[in-house]
C-alpha positions as CSV (number, residue, x, y, z in Angstrom):
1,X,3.2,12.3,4.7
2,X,5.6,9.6,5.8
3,X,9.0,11.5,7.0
4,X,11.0,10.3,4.7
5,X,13.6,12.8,4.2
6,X,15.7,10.7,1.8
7,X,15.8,13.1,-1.5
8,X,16.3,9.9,-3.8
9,X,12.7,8.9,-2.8
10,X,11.0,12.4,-2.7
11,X,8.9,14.0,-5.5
12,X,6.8,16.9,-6.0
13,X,3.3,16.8,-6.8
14,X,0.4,19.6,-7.7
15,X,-2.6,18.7,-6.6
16,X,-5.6,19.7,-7.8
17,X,-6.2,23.3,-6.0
18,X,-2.7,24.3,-7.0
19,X,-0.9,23.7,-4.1
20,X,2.5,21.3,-4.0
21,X,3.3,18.6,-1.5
22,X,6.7,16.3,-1.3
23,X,5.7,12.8,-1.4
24,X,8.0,9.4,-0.7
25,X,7.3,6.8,-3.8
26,X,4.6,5.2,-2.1
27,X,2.6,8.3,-1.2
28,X,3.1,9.6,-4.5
29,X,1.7,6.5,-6.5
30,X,-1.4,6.7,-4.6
31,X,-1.9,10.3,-5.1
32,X,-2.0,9.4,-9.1
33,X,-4.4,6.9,-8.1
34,X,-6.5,9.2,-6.1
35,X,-8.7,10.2,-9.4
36,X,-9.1,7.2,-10.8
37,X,-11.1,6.3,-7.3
38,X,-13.4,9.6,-7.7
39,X,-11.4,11.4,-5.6
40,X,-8.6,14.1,-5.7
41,X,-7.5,16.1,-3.1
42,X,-7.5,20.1,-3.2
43,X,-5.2,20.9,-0.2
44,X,-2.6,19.6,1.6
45,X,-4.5,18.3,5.0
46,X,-7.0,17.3,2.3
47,X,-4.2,14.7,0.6
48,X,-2.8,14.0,4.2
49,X,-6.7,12.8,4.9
50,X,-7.3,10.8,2.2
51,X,-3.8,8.9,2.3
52,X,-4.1,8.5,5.4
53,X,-7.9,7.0,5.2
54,X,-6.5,4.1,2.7
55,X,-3.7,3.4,5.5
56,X,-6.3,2.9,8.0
57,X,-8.1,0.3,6.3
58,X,-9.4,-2.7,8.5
59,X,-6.7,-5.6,8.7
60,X,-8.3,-8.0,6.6
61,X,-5.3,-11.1,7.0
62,X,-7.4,-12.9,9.6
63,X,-10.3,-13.0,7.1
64,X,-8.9,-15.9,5.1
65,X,-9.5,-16.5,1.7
66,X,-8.9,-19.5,-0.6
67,X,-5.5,-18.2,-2.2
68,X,-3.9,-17.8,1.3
69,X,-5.2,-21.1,2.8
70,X,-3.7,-22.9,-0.8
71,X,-0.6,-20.5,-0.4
72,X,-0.5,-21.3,3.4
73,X,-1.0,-25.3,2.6
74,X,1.4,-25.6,0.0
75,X,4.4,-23.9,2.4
76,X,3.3,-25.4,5.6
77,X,5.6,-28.1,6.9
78,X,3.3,-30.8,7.4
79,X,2.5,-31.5,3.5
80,X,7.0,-32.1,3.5
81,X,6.8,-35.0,5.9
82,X,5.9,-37.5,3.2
83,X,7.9,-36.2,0.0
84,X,10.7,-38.1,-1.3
85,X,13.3,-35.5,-1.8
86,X,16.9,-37.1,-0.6
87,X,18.9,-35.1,1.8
């Protein structure tokens, strides 16, 4: 799925038609997930489509939400000017 050819990160999977694939970590943890979404992939090119759908997912970091504009105001620099640590 990814080209990873590291042997360390690889491992077999069955999927549901009977056939095997070699999956990184990544690719393999969402296969397992795969059911549990009402999904499961028969074939290979079947796998490759539905990994590949959940990559493609629109970018969603320009959205904003209330955690990342907290998150983004608590790191920013501007709420340091004031503070009182000593340097």
């Amino acid at each position: 799925m990814c080209g990873n050819s590291d042997a360390r990160a690889l491992e077999d999977v069955i999927l549901e038609g009977g056939a095997r694939a070699t999956l990184c970590g990544s690719h393999a943890l969402m296969h397992r997930r795969l059911p549990t979404a009402g999904r499961a992939a028969q074939t290979v090119a079947e796998l490759r489509e539905l990994l590949a759908n959940r990559r493609d997912r629109r970018d969603r970091r320009q959205d904003g939400d209330e955690l990342g504009a907290a998150l983004t105001a608590a790191f920013s620099g501007s709420r340091r000017e004031g503070d009182r640590r000593h340097t």
